[in-house]
mmCIF entry with sequence, helices, sheets and N, C-alpha, C, O atoms, coordinates in Angstrom:
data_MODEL
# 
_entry.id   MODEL 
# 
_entity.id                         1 
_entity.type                       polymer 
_entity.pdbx_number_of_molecules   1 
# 
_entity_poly.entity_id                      1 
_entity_poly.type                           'polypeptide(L)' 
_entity_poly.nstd_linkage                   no 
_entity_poly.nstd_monomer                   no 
_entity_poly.pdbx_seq_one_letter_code       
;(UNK)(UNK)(UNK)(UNK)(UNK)(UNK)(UNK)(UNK)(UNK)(UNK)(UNK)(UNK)(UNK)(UNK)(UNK)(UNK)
(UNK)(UNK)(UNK)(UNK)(UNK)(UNK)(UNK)(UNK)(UNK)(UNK)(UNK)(UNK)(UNK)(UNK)(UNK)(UNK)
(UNK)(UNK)(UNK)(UNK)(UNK)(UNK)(UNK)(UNK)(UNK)(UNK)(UNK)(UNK)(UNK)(UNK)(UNK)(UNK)
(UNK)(UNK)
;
_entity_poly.pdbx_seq_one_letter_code_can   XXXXXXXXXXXXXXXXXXXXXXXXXXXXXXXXXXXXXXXXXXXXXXXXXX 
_entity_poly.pdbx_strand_id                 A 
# 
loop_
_entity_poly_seq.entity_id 
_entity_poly_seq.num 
_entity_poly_seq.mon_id 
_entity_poly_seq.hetero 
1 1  UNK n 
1 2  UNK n 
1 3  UNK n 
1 4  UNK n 
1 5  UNK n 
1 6  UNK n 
1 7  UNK n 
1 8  UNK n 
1 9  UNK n 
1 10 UNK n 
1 11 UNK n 
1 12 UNK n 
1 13 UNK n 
1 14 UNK n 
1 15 UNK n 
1 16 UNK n 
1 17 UNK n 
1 18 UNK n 
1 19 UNK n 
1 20 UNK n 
1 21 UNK n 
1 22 UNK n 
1 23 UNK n 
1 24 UNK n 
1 25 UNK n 
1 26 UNK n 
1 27 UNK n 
1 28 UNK n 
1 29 UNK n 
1 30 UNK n 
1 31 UNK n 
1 32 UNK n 
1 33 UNK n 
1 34 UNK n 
1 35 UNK n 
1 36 UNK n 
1 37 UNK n 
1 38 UNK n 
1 39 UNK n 
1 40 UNK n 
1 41 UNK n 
1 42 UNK n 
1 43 UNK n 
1 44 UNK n 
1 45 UNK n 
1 46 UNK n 
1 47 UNK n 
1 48 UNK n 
1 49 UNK n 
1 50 UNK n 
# 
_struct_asym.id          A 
_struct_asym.entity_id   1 
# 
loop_
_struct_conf.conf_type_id 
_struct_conf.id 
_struct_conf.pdbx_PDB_helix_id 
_struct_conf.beg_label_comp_id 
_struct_conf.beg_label_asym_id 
_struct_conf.beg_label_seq_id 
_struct_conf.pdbx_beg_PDB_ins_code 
_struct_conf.end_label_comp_id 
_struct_conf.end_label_asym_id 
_struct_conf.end_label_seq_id 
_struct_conf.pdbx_end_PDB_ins_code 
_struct_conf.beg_auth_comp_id 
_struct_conf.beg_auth_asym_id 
_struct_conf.beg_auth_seq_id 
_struct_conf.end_auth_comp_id 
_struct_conf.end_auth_asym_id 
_struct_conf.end_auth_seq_id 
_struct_conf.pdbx_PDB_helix_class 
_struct_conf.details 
_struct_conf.pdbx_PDB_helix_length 
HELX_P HELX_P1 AA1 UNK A 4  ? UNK A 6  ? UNK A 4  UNK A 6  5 ? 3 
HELX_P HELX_P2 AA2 UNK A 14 ? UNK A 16 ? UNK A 14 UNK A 16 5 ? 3 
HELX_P HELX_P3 AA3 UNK A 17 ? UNK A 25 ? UNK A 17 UNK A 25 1 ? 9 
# 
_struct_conf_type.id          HELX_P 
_struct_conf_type.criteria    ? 
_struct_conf_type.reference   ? 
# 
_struct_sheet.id               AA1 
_struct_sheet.type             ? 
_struct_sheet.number_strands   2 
_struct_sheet.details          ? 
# 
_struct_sheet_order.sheet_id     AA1 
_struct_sheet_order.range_id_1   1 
_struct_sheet_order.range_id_2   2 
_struct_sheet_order.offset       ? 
_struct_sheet_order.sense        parallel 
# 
loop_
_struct_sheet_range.sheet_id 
_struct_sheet_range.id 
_struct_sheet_range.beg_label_comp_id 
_struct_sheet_range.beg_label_asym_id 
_struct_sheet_range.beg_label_seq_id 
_struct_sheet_range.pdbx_beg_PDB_ins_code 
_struct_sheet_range.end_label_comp_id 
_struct_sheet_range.end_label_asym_id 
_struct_sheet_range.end_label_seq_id 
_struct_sheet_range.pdbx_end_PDB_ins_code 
_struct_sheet_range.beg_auth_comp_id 
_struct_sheet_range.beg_auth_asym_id 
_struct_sheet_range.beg_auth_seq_id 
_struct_sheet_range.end_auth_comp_id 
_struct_sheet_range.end_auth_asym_id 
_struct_sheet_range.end_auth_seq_id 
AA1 1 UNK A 10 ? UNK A 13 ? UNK A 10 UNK A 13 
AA1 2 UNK A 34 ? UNK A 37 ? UNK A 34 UNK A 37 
# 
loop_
_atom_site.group_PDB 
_atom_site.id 
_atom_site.type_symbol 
_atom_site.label_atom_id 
_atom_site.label_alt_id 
_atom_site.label_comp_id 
_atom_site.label_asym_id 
_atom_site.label_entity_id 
_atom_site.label_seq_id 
_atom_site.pdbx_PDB_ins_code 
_atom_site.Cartn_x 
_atom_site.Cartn_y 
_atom_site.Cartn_z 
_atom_site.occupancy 
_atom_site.B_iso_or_equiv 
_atom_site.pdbx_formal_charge 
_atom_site.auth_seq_id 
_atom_site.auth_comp_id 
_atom_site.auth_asym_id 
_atom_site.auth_atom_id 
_atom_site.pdbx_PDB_model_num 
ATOM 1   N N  . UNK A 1 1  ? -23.720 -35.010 -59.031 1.00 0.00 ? 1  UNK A N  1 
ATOM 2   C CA . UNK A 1 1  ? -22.858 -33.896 -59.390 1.00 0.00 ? 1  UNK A CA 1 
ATOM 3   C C  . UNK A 1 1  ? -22.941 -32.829 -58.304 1.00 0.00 ? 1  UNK A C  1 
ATOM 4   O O  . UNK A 1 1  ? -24.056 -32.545 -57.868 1.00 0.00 ? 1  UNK A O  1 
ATOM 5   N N  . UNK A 1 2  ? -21.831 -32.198 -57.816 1.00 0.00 ? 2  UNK A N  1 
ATOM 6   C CA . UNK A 1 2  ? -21.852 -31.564 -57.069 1.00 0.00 ? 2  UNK A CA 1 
ATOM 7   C C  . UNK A 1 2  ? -22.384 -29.896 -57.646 1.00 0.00 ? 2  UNK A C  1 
ATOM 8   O O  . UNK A 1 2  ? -22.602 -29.615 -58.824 1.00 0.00 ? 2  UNK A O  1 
ATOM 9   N N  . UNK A 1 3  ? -22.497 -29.028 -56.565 1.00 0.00 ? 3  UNK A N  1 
ATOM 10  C CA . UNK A 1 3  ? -23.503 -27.598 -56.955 1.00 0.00 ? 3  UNK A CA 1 
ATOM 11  C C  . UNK A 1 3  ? -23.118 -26.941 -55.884 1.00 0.00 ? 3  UNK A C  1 
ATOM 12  O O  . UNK A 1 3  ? -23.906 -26.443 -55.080 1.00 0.00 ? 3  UNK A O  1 
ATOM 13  N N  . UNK A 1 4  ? -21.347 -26.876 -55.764 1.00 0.00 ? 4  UNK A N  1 
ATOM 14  C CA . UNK A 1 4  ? -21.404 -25.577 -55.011 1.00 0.00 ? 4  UNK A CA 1 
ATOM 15  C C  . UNK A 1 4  ? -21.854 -24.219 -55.032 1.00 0.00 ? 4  UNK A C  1 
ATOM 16  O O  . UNK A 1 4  ? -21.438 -23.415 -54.197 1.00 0.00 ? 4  UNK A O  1 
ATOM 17  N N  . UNK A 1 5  ? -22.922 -23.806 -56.196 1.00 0.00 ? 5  UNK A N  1 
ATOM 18  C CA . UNK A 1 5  ? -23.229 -22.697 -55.938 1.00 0.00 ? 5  UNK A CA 1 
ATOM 19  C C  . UNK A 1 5  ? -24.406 -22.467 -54.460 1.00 0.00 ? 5  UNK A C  1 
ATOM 20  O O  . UNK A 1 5  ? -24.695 -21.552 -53.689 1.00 0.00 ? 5  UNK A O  1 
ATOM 21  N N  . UNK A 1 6  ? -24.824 -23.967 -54.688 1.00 0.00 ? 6  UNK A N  1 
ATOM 22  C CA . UNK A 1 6  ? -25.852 -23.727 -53.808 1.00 0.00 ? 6  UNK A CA 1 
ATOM 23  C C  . UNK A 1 6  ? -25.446 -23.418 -52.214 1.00 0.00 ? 6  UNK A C  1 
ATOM 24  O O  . UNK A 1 6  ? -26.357 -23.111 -51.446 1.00 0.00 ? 6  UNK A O  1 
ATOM 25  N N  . UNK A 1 7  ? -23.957 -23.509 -51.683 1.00 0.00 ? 7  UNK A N  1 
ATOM 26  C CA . UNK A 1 7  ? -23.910 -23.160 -50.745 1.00 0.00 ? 7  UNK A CA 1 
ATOM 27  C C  . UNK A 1 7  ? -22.948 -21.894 -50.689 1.00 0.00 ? 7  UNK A C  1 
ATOM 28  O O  . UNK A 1 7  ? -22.689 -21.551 -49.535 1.00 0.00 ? 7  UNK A O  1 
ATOM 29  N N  . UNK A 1 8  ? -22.579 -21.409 -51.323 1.00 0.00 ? 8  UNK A N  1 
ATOM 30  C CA . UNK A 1 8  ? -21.420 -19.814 -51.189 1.00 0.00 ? 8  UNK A CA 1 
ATOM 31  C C  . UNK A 1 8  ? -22.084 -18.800 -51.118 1.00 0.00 ? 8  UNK A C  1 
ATOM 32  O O  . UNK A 1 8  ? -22.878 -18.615 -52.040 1.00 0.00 ? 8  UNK A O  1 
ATOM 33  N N  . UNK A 1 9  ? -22.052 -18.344 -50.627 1.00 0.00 ? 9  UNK A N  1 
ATOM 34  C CA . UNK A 1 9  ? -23.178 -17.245 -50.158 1.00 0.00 ? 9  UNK A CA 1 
ATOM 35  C C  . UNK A 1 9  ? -21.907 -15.852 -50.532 1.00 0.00 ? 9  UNK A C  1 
ATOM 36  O O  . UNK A 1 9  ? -22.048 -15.268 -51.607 1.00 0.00 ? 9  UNK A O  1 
ATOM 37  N N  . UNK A 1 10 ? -21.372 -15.655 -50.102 1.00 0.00 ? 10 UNK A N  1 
ATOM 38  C CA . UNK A 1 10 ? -20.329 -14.901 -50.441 1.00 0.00 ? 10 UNK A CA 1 
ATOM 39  C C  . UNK A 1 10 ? -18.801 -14.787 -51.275 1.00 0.00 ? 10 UNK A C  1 
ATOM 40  O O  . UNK A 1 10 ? -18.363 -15.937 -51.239 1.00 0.00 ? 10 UNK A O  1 
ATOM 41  N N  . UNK A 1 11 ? -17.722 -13.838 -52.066 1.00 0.00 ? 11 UNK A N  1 
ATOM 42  C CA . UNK A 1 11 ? -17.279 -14.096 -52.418 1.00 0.00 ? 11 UNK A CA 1 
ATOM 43  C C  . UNK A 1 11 ? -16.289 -12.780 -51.880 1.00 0.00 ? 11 UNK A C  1 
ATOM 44  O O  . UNK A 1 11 ? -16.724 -11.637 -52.026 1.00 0.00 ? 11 UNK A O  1 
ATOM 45  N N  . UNK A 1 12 ? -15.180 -12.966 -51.364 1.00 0.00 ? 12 UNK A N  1 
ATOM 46  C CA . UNK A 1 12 ? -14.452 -11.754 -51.360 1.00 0.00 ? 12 UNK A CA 1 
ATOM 47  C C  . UNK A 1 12 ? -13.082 -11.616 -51.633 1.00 0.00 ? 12 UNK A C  1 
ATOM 48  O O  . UNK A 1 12 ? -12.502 -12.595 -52.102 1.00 0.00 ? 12 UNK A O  1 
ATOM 49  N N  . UNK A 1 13 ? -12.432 -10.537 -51.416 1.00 0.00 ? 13 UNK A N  1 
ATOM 50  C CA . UNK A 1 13 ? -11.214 -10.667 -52.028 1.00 0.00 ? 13 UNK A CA 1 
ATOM 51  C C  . UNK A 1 13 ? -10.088 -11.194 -50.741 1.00 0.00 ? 13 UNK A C  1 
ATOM 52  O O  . UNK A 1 13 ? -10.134 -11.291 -49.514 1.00 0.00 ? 13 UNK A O  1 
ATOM 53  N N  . UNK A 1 14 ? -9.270  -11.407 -51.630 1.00 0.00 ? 14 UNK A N  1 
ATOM 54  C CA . UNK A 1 14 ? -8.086  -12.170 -50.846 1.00 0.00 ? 14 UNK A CA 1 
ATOM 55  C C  . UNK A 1 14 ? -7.997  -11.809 -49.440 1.00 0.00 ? 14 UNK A C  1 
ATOM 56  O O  . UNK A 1 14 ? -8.223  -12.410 -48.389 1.00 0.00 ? 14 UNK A O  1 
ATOM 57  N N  . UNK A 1 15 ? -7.502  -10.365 -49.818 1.00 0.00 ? 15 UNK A N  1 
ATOM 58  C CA . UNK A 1 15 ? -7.160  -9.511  -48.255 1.00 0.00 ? 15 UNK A CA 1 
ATOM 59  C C  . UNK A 1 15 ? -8.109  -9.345  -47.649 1.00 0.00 ? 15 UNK A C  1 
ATOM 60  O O  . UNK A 1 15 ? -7.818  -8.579  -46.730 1.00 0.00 ? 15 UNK A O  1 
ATOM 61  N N  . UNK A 1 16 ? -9.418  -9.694  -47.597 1.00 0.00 ? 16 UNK A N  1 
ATOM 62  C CA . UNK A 1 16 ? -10.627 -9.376  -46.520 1.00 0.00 ? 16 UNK A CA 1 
ATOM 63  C C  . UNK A 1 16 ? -10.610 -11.345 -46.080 1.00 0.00 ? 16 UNK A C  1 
ATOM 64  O O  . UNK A 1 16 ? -11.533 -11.845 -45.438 1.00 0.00 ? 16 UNK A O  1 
ATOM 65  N N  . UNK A 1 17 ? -9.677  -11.980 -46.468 1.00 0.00 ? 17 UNK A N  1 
ATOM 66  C CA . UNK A 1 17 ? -9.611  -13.267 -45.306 1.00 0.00 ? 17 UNK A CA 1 
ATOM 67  C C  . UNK A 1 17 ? -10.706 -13.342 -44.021 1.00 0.00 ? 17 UNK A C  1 
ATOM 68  O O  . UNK A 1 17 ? -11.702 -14.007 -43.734 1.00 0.00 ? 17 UNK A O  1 
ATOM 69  N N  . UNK A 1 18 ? -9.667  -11.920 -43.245 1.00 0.00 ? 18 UNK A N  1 
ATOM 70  C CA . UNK A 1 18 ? -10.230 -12.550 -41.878 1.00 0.00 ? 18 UNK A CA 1 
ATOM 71  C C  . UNK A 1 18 ? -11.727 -12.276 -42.131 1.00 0.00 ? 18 UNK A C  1 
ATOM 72  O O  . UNK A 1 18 ? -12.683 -13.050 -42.071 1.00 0.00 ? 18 UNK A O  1 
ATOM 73  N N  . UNK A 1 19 ? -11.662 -10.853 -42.457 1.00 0.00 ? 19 UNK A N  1 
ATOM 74  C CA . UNK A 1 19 ? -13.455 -10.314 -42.326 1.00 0.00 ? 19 UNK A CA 1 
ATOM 75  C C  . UNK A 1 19 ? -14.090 -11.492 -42.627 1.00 0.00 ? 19 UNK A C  1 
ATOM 76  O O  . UNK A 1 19 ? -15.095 -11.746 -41.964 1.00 0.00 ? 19 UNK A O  1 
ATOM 77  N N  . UNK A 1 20 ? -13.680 -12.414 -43.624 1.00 0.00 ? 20 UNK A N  1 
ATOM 78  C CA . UNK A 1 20 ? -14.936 -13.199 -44.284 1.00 0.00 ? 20 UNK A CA 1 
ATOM 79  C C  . UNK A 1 20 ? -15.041 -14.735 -43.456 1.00 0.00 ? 20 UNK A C  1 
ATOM 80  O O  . UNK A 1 20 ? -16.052 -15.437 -43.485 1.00 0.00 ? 20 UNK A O  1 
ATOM 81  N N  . UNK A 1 21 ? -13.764 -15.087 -42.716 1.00 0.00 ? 21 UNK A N  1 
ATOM 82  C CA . UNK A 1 21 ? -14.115 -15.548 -41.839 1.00 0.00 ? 21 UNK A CA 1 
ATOM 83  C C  . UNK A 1 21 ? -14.608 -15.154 -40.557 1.00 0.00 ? 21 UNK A C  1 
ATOM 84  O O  . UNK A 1 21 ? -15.545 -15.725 -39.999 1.00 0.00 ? 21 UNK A O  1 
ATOM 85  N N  . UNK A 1 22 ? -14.148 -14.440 -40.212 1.00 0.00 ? 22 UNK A N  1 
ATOM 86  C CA . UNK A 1 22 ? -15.355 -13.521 -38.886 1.00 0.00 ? 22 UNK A CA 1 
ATOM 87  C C  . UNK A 1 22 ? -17.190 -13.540 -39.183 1.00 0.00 ? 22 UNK A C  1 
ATOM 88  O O  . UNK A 1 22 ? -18.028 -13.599 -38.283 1.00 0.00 ? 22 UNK A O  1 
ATOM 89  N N  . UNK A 1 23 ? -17.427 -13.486 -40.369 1.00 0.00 ? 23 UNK A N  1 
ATOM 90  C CA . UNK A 1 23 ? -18.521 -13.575 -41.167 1.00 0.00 ? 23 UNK A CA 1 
ATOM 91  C C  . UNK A 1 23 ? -19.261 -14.929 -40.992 1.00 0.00 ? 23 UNK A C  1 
ATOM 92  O O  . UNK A 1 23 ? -20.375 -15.088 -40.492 1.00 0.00 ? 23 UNK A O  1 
ATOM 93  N N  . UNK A 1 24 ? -18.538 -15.750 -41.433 1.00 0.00 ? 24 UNK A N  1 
ATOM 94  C CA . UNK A 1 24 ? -18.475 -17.153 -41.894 1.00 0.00 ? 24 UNK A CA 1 
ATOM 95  C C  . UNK A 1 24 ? -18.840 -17.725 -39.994 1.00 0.00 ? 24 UNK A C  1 
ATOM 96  O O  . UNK A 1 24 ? -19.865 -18.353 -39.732 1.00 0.00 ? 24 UNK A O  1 
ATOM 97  N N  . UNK A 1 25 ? -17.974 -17.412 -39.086 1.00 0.00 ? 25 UNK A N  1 
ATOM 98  C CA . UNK A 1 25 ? -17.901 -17.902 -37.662 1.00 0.00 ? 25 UNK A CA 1 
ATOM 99  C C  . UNK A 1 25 ? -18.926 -16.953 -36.877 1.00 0.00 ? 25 UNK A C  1 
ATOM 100 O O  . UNK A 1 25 ? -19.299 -17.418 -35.800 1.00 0.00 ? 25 UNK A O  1 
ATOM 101 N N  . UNK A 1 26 ? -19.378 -15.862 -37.187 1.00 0.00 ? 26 UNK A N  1 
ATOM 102 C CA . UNK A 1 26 ? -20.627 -15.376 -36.689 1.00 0.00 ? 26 UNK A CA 1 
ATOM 103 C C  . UNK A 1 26 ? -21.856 -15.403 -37.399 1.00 0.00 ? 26 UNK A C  1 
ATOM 104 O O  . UNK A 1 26 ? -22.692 -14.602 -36.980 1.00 0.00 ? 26 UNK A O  1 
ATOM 105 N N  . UNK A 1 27 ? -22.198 -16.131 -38.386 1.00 0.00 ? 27 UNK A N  1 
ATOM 106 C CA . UNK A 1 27 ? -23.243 -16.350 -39.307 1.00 0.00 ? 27 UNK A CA 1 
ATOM 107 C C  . UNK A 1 27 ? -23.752 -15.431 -39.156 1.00 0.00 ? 27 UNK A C  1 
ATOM 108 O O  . UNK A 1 27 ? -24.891 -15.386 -38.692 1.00 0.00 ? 27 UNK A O  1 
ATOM 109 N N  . UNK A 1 28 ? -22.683 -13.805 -39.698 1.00 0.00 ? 28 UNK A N  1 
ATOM 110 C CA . UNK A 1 28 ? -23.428 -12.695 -39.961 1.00 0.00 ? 28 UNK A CA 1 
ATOM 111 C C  . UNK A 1 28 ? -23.529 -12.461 -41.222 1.00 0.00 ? 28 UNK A C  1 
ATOM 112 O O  . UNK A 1 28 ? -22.539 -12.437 -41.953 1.00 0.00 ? 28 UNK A O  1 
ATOM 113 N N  . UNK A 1 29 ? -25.264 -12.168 -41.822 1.00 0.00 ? 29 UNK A N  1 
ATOM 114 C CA . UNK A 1 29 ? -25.476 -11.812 -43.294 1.00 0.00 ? 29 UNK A CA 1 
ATOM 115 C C  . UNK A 1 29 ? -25.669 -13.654 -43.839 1.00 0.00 ? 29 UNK A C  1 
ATOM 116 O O  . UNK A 1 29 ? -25.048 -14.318 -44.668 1.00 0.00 ? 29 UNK A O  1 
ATOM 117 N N  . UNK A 1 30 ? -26.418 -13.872 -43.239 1.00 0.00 ? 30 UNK A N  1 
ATOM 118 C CA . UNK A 1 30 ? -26.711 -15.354 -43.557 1.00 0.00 ? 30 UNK A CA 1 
ATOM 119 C C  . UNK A 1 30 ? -25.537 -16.033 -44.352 1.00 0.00 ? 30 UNK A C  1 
ATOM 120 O O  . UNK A 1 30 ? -25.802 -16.722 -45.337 1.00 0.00 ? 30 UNK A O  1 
ATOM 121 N N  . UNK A 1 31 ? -24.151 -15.831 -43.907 1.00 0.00 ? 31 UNK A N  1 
ATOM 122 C CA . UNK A 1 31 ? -22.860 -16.414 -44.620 1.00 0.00 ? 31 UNK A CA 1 
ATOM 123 C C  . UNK A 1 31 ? -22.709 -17.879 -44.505 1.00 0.00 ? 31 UNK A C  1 
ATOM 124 O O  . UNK A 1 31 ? -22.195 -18.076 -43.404 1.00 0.00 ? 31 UNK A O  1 
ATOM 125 N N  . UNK A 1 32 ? -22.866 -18.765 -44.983 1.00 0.00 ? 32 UNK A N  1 
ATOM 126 C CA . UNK A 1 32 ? -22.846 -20.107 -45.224 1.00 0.00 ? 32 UNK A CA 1 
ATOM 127 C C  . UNK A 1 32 ? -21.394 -20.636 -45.992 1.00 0.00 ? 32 UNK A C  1 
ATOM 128 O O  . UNK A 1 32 ? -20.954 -21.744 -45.686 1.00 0.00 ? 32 UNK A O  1 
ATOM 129 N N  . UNK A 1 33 ? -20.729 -19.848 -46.932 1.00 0.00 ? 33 UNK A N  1 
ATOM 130 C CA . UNK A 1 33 ? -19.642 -20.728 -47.971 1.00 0.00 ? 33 UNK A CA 1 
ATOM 131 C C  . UNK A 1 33 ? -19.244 -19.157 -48.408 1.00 0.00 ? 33 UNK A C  1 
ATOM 132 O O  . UNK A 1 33 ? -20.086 -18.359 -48.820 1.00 0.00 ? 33 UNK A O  1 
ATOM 133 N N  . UNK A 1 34 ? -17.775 -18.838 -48.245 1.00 0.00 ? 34 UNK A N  1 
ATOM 134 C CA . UNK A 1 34 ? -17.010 -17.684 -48.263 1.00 0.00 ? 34 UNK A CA 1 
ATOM 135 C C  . UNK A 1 34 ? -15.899 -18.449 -49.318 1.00 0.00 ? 34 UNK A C  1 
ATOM 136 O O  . UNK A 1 34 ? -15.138 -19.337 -48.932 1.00 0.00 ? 34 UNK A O  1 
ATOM 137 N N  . UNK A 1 35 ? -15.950 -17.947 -50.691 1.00 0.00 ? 35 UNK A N  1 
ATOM 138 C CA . UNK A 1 35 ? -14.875 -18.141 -51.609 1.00 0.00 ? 35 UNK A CA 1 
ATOM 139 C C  . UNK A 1 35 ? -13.719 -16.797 -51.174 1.00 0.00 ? 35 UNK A C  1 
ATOM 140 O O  . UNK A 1 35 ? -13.992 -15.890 -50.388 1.00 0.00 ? 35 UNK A O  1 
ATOM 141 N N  . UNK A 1 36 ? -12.618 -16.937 -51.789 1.00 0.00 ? 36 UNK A N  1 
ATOM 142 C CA . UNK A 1 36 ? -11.318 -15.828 -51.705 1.00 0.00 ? 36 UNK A CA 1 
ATOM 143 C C  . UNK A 1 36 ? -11.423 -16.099 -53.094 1.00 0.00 ? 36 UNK A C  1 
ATOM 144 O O  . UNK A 1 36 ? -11.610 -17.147 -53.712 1.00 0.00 ? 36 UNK A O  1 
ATOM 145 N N  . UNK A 1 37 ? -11.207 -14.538 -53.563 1.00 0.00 ? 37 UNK A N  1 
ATOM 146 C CA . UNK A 1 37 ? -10.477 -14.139 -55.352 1.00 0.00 ? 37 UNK A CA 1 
ATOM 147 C C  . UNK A 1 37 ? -9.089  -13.347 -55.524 1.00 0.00 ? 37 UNK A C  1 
ATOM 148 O O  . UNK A 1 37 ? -8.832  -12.144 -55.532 1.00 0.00 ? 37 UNK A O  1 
ATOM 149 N N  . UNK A 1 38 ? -8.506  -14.192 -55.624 1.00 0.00 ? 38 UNK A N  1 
ATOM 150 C CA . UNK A 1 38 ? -7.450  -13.754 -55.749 1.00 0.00 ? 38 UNK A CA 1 
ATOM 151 C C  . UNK A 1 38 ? -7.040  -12.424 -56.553 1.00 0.00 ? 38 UNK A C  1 
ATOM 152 O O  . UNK A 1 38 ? -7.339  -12.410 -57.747 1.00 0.00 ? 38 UNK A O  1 
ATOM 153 N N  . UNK A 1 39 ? -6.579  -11.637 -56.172 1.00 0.00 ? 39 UNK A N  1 
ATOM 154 C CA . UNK A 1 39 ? -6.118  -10.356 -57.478 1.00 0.00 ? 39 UNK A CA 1 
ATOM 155 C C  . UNK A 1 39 ? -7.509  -9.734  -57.225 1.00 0.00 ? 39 UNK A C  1 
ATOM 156 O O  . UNK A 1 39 ? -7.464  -8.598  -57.699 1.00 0.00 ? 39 UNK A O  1 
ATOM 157 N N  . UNK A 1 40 ? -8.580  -9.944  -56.753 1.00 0.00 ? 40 UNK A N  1 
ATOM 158 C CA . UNK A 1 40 ? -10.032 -8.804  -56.739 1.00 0.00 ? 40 UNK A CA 1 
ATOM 159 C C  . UNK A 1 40 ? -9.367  -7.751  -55.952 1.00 0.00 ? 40 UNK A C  1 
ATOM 160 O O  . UNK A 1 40 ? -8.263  -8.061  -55.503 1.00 0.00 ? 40 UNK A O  1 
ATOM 161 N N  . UNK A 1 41 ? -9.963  -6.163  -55.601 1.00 0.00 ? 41 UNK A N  1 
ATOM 162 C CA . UNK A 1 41 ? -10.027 -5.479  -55.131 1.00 0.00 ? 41 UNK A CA 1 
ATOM 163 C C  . UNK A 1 41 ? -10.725 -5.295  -53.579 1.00 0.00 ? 41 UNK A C  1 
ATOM 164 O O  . UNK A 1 41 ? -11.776 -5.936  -53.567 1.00 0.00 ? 41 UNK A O  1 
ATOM 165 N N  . UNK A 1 42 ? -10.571 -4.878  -52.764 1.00 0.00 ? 42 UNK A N  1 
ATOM 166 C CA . UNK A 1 42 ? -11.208 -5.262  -51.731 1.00 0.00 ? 42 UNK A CA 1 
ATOM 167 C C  . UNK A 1 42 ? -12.416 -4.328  -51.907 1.00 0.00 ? 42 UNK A C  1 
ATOM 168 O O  . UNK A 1 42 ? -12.387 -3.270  -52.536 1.00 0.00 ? 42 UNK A O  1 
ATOM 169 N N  . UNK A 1 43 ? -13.478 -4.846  -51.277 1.00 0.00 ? 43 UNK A N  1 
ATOM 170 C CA . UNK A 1 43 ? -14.586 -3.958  -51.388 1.00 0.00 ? 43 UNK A CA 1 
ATOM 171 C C  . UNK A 1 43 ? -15.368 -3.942  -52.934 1.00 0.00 ? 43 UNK A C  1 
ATOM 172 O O  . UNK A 1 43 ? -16.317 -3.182  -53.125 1.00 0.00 ? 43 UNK A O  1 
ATOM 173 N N  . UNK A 1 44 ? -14.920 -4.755  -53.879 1.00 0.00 ? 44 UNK A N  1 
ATOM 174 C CA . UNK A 1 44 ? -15.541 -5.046  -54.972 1.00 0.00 ? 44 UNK A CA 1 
ATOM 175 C C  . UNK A 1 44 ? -16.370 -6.151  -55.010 1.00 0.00 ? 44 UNK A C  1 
ATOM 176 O O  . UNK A 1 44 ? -16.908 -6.167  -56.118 1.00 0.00 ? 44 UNK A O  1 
ATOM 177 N N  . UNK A 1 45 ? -16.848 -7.382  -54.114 1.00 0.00 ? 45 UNK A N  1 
ATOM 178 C CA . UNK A 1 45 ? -17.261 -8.116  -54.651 1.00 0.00 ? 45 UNK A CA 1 
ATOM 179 C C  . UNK A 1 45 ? -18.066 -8.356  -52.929 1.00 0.00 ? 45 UNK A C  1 
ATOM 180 O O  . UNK A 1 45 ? -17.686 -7.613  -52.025 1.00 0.00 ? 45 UNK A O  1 
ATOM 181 N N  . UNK A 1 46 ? -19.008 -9.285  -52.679 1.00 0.00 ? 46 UNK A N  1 
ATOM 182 C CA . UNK A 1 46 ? -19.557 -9.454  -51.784 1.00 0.00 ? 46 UNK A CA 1 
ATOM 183 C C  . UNK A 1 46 ? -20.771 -10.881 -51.594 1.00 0.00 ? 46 UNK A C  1 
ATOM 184 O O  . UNK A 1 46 ? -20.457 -12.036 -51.884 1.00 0.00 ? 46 UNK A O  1 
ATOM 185 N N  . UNK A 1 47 ? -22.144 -10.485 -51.060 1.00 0.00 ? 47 UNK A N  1 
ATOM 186 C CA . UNK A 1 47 ? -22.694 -11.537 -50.890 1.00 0.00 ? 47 UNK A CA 1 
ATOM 187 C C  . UNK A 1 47 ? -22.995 -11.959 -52.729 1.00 0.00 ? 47 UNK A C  1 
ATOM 188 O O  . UNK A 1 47 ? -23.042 -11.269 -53.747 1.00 0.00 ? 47 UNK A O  1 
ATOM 189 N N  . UNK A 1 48 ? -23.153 -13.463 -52.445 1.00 0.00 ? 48 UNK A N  1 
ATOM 190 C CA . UNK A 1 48 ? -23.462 -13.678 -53.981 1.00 0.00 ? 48 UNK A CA 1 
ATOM 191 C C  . UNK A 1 48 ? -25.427 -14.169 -53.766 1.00 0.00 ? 48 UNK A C  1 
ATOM 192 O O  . UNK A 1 48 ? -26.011 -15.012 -53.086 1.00 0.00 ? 48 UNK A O  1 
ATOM 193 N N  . UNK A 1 49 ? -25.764 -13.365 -54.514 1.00 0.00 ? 49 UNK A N  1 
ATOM 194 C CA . UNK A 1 49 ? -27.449 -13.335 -54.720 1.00 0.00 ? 49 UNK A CA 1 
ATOM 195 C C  . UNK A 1 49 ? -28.112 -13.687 -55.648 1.00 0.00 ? 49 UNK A C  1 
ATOM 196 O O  . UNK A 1 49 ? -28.932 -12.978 -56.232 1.00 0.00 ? 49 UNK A O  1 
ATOM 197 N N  . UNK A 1 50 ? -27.741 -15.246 -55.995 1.00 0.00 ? 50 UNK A N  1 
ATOM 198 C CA . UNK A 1 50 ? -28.164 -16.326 -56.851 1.00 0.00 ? 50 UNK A CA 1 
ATOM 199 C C  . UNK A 1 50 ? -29.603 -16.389 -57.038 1.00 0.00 ? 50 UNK A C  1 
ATOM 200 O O  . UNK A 1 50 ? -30.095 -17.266 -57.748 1.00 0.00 ? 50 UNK A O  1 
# 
C-alpha cells in the first residue's frame, strides 16, 4: 500500500506553484513532495510536520 504521506513535505496553495517548485528544485527547507490546494489562500498552509 502506498504512504504518500511519507514523502510530502509540503503543501501549498495553488498560486504559490512556482515558489513551491523553486522549493522543490532547490531542496530548500528539506522539500521532498510539494502538493497544490486548490481554493487555499496563499500563505495559509506550508511545510507539513508529520
Amino acid at each position: 500500500r502506498l504512504q504518500p504521506e511519507l514523502i510530502v513535505t509540503h503543501r501549498l496553495a495553488l498560486e504559490e506553484a512556482a515558489m513551491g517548485y523553486k522549493m522543490f528544485d532547490q531542496k530548500q527547507d528539506n522539500c521532498r513532495k510539494v502538493i497544490l490546494v486548490p481554493g487555499a489562500a496563499a500563505g495559509t498552509l506550508g511545510p507539513d510536520y508529520v
